[in-house]
N, C-alpha and C positions, 0 to 999 in steps of 0.2 A: 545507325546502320546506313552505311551510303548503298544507292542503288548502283549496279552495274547493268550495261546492254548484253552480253554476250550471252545466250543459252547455258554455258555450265558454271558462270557466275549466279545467274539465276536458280539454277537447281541447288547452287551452294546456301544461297541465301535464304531460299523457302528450307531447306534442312536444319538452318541454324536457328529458324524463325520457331519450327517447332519443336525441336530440341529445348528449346527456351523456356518455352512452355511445356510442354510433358515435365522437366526438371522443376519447373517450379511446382505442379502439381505432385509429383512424385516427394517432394522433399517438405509438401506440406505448408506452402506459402500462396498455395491455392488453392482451399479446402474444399471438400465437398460440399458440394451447393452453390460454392459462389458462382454469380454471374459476372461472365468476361466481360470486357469493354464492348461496345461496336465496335465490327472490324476497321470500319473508317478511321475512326477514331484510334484504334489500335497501329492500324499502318501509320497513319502522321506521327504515331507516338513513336513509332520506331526509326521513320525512314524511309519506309517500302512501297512498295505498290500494294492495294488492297487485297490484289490476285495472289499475292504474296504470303498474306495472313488468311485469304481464304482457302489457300491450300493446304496452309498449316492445320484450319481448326477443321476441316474435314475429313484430314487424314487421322487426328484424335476421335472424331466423332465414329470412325470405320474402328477403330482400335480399343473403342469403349470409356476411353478417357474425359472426354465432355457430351454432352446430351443440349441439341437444337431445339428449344419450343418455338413455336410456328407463332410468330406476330412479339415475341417477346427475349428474342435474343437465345444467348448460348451462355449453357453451365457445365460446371464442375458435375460429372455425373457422380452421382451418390454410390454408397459402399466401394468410395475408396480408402476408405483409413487405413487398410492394414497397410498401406504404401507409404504412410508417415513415420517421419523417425522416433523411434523408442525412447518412450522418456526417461530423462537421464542423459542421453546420446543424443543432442541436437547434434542434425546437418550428418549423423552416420549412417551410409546407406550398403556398407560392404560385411559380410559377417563370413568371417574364417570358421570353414570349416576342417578339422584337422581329423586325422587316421583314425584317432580313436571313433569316430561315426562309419568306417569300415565294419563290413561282417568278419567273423575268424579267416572268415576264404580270403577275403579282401585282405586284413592286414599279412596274410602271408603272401600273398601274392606282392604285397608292395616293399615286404621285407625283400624282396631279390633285389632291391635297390643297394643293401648291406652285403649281398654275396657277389653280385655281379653289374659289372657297369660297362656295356659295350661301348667302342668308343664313338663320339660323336662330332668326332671334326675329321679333316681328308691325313690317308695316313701319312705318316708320317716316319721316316727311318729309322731305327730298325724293325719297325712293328710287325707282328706276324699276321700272317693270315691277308695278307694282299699280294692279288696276283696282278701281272703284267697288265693295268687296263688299257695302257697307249696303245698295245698291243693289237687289243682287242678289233676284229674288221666290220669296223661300224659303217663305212661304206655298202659294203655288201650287205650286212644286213638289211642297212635300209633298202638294198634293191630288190632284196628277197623281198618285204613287205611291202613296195610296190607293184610289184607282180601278182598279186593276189588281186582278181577281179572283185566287180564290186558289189556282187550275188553274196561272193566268198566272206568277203569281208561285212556285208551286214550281219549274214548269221553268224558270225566270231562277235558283232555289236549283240547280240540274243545272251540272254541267259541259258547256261550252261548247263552240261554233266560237271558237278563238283569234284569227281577221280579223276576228270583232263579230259583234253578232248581225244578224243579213240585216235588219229593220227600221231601224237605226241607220244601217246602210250606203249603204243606200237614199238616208236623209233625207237624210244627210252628202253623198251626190253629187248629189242636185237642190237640194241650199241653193249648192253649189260653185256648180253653174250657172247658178245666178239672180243669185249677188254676185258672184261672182270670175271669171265668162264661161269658166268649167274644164269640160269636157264628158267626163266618164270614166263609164263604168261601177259598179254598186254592187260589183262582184266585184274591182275594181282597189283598192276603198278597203280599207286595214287599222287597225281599232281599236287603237291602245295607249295606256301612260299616260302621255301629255305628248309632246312636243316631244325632251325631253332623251333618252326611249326609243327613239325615231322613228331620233334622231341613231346610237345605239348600235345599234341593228338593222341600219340602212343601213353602217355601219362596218365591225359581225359577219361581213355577208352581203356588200359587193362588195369590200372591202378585203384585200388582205394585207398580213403586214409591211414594215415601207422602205415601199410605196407611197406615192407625191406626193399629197399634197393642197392643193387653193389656197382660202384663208380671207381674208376681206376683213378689211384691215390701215388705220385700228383695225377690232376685230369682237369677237363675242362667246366670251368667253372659257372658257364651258363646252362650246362645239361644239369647241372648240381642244382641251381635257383631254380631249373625249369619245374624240375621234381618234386624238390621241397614244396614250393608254392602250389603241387596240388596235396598235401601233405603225407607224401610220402617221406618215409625215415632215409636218409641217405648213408649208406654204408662203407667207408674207405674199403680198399683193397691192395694191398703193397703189388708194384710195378719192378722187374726186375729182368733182367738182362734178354730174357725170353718173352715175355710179354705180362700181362696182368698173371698174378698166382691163383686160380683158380680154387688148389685146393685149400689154400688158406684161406680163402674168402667164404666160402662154403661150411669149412670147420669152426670159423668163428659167425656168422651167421647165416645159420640152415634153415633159417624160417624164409630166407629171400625169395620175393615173387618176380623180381626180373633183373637184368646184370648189361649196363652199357658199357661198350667199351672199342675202342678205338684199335684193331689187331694188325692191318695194313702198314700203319704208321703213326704209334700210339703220342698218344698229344700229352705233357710236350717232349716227352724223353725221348721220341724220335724210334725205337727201338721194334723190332715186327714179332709178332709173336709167333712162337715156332709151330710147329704142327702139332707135335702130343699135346700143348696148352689149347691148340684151336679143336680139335677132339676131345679132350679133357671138359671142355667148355660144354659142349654141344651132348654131352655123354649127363653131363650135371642139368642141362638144360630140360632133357628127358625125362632124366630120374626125380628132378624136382618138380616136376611141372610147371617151368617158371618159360621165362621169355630170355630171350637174347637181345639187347639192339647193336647191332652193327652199324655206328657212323663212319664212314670210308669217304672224312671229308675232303682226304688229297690224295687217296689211292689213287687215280690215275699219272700222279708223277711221281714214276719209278725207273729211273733213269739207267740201271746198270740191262744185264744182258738176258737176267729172266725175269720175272716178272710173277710176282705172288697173285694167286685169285683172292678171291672174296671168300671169308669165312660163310658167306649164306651158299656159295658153291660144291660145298662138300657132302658127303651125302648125311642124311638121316639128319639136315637139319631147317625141319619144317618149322622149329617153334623161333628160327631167326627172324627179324626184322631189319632189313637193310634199307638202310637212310641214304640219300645221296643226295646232292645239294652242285648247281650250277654255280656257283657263288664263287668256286676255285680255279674249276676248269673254266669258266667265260668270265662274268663280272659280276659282284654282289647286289648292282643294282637292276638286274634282271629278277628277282625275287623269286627264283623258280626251284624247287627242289624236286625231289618225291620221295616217296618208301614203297618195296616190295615187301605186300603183306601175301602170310596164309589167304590161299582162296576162300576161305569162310572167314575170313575179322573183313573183307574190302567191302561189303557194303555196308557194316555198321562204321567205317572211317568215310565213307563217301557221307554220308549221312552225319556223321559228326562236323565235317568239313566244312558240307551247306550252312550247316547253323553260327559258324565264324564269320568265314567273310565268303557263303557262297562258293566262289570259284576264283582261278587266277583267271587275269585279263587273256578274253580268247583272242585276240591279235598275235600277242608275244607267244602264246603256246605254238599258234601256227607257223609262225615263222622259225619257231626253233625244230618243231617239227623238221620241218624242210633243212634247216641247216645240219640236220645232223643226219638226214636221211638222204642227202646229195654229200655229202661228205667234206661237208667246213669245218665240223667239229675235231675230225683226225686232223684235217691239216691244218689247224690250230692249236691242237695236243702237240704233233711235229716240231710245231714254232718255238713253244714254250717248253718241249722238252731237252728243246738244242738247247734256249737261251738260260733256261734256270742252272745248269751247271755252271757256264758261262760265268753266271751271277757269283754261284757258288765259292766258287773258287777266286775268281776277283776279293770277295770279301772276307775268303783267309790268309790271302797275301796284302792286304789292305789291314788288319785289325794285326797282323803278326808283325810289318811293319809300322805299323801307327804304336806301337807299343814295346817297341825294340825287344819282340821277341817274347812279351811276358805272355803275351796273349794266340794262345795258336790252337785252333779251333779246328774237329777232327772233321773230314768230310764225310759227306751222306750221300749213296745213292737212290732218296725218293724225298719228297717233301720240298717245302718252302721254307724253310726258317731251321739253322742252326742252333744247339745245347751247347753253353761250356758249363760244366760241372763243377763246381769246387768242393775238397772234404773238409771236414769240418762244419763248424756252427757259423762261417761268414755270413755278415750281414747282406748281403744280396739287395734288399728294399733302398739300402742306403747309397749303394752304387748306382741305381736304377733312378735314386730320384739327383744325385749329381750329375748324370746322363743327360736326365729331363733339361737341367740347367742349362748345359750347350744345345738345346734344340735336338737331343737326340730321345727316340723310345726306345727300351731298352728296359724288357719285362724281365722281372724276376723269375726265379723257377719259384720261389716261397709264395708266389701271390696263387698257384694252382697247385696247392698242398693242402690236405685236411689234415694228416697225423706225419705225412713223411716229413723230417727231420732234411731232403735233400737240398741242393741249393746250388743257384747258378746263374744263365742268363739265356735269355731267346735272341736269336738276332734272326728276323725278319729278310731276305732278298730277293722273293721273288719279284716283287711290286717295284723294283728300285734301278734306274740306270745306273752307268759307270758312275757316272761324276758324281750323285747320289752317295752311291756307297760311299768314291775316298773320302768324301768329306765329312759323311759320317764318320768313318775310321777315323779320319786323324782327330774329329772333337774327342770320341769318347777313350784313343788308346793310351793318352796320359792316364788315364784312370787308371788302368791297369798294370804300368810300367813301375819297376820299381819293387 
């Protein structure tokens, strides 16, 4: 080992020094009991400085790994053997431990790995579910968060109210009121992060296991894993021109303790459900004693000239759960959601919330706070409700020509991501992964199906500029031409 002068060569080298040593103790080539060298003699042996090796066997001696006697050097401290390798397994020091050492909870929980796999790289075209982030006025926000004195901002450093901070809560129920026609209380709203939390909390807290749940069939496949994995039964439900069918999901199972489902802009058939179905719902809700969740993950873009409320807005329905989620209308890396609960379930979710992960970061509450209660949030809705048509429409005159015509895709007024349907038994999966091939995503409708037989494609635009799109277009519309 050559010596070096520089301070973080030395730090490198007393690390290596006793690395060296712990590994050779650890692996059983410096048993318990034995006595080390002197360190004199130990440093010549290496190279080092003696400062070198006495940093080494001191930082062992604080860690319990060798033991100093006074006037007679340093040892191997005793009961270390469980640290030697197994015999049979010279030099094996890694032991695989695999699912099967999971509890029942654990391997269902890890089984979501087989139903749902979010994605984990930056999107990509046509994927659903991303919104405009260029968009996004990260400028501003950062000057919202420097505006915050610095009284303000240590106690947002403090540990929290787990339901949000009372500001946030506030703003979150009178934006409710103003867009979504929701009239609740700031004490009913609970801060967490995302949507996907929302789902787990709600699962945590009114679910046991076996318990029915009815999910609209196709739907989304991470509310599905979320459920199962507390082992809740997950129940299809057919999705049809009006929205989920209520009474067929009821008739075939009547035991159901609660019913998610998507009525704004049902994921991914795009389709709103009408009123007798949102009544019908709420009518089954009462009579069964069960629960409703409302995810209204991109009710706020609805682009034509009315505009649908929120099924928790109607009356006689206190047994709803409205889920909402930042992730569409700003960026998904804001982690921020909430849910309007009944004013009796919010301090047993406050309370469940603390014991996850405590609270979201109180910096970002505040500042969203403020953005949406000075009014950044509308005219950032504004932005994106100009530009997403914009999009719209660009990429079905882009996929109708990329495809001379085979491919023509019907337009929507709410949402971020286009349906084409196909009838029949098309393979869908197969298109979806020749997509993949040219660089495009390009989700099936059959990968958000439990029993439905339907089939087709999502194309994702709101997250995507011009150039974006035709290019997409023209890789994937050979596929369809023809």
């Amino acid at each position: 080992m050559a010596q070096d002068g520089t301070n973080s060569s030395r730090s490198t080298l007393r690390q290596r020094v006793y690395l060296q040593l712990r590994g050779a103790i650890e692996q059983g080539s410096l048993k318990p009991g034995t006595r080390l060298p002197p360190s004199r003699e130990h440093a010549q042996a290496l190279g080092v400085a003696r400062n070198t090796v006495l940093w080494a066997l001191e930082r062992l001696r604080v860690e319990g790994f060798v033991e100093a006697r006074v006037g007679d050097g340093t040892y191997v401290a005793h009961g270390l053997a469980a640290l030697a390798p197994r015999p049979g397994r010279p030099g094996q020091r890694v032991v695989v431990i695999g699912e099967a050492a999971l509890s029942a909870r654990g391997r269902r929980m890890a089984d979501t790995a087989l139903r749902w796999k979010p994605p984990l790289v930056p999107a990509m075209p046509f994927r659903i579910g991303a919104p405009d982030v260029a968009g996004f006025p990260f400028a501003l926000w950062d000057r919202l968060a420097r505006q915050a004195s610095a009284a303000v901002r240590q106690a947002h450093a403090n540990y929290l109210d787990p339901a949000g901070l009372p500001a946030l809560r506030e703003a979150i129920a009178h934006w409710l009121l103003v867009s979504r026609g929701l009239r609740c209380e700031p004490a009913q709203v609970l801060v967490c992060s995302g949507s996907q939390q929302a789902i787990d909390l709600i699962g945590r807290l009114l679910l046991d296991v076996d318990d029915e749940v009815m999910v609209e069939d196709p739907g989304y496949p991470g509310i599905r894993a979320n459920l199962a994995g507390h082992g809740a039964r997950v129940r299809p439900v057919p999705v049809d021109a009006q929205g989920l069918d209520i009474a067929a999901g009821a008739a075939r199972w009547p035991g159901a303790r609660m019913l998610v489902v998507t009525p704004t802009h049902q994921f991914p058939l795009g389709v709103r459900m009408s009123l007798p179905r949102r009544l019908a719902l709420i009518d089954w809700a009462r009579a069964a004693r069960a629960w409703i969740v409302e995810d209204d993950y991109d009710g706020e873009f609805q682009y034509g000239p009315h505009r649908i409320p929120a099924l928790a807005s109607l009356p006689h329905a206190e047994r709803v759960l409205y889920v909402g989620t930042f992730s569409k209308t700003l960026h998904p890396g804001l982690r921020l959601g909430f849910i309007v609960l009944p004013p009796g379930l919010a301090p047993a979710f406050a309370a469940a919330r603390a014991l996850t992960d405590r609270h979201s970061p109180g910096e970002l509450q505040a500042v969203l706070a403020r953005f949406i209660g000075e009014g950044h949030l509308l005219r950032h809705l504004r932005r994106m409700r100009e530009l997403y048509p914009e999009r719209q429409a660009l990429l079905i005159e882009a996929l109708a020509q990329a495809s001379g015509g085979a491919l023509r895709l019907a337009p929507s007024e709410q949402g971020m991501h286009l349906l084409h349907e196909v009838s029949g038994r098309r393979n869908d999966a197969a298109v979806s992964a020749r997509a993949r091939e040219v660089g495009v995503f390009l989700a099936p409708l059959s990968a958000y199906a439990i029993e439905s037989g339907r089939r087709g494609w999502l194309f994702g635009y709101a997250g995507y500029d011009a150039a974006t799109l035709r290019e997409a277009a023209r890789r994937v519309g050979p596929l369809f031409a023809g």
